[in-house]
C-alpha positions in Angstrom: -37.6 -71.2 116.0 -40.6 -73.7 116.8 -43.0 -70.9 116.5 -41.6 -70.2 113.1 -41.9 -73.8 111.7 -45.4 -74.0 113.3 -46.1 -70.9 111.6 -44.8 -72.1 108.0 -46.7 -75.3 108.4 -49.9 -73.6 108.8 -49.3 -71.6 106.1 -48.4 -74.8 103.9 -51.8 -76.3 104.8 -53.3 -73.3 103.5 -51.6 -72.8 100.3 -52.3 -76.4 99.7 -56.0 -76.1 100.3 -55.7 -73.0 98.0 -54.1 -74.5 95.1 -51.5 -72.5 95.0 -48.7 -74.2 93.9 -46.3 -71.6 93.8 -46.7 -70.7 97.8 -46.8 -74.4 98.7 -43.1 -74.6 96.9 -42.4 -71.4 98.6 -43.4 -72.4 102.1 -41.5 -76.0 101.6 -38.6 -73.9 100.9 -39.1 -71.5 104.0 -39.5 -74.8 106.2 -36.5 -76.7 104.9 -34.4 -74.1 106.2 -35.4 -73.2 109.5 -35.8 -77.2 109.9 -31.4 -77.2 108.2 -30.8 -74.8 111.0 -32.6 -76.9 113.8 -30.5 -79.9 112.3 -33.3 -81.9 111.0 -31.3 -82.1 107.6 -33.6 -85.2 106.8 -36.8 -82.8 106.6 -35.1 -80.3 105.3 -34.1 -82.4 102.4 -37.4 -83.8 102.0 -39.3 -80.1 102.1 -36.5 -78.3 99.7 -36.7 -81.7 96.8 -40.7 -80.8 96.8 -40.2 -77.3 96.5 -37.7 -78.1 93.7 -40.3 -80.0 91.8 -42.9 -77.7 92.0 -40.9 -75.0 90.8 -39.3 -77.7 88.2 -42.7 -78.7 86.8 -44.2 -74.7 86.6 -40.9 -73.2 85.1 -39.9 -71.1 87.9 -36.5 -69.5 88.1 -36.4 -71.0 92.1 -35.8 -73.9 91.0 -32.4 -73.0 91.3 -32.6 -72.2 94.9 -34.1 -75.2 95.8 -31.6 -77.5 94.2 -28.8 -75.4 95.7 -30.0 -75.8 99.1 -30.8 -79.8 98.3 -27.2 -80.2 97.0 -25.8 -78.2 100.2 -28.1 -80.4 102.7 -26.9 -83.7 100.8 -23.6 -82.5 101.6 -24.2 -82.0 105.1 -25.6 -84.8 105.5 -22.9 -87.3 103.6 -20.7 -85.5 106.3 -22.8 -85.7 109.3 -24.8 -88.7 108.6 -28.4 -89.1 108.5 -32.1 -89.6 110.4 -31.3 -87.7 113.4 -31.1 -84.4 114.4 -27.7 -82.8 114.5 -28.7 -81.1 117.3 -29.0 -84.7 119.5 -25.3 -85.2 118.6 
């Protein structure tokens, strides 16, 4: 899964550098959930709240995917608690 998140960071960078806002909400989205199933919900949250307002403020229907997954990771985290990896527990 590292190689994956390394992956999807790169390609972040690179959207960014593009301008293209749509990928950069895209690849935020990507991350947050390989970084939920790491148990990094803390990042995840942080990655799938950007994507949401990027897709919020351009009028994309994924909007709605991101603010699923950031009302499923608030969840988890109200009942796992917060700022450490699940995975550490």
């Amino acid at each position: 899964m590292g190689q994956a998140i390394d992956c999807y960071k790169q390609a972040l960078v690179i959207a960014d550098e593009m301008g293209d806002i749509d990928r950069v909400a895209r690849h935020s989205c990507h991350l947050a959930r390989f970084y939920a199933q790491s148990g990094q919900l803390d990042q995840a949250l942080s990655l799938a709240q950007q994507a949401a307002g990027i897709w919020g403020q351009i009028g994309s229907p994924n909007v709605q995917v991101a603010r699923d997954m950031i009302s499923k990771l608030q969840s988890m985290l109200r009942q796992y608690g917060g700022g450490e990896a699940l995975t550490e527990r």
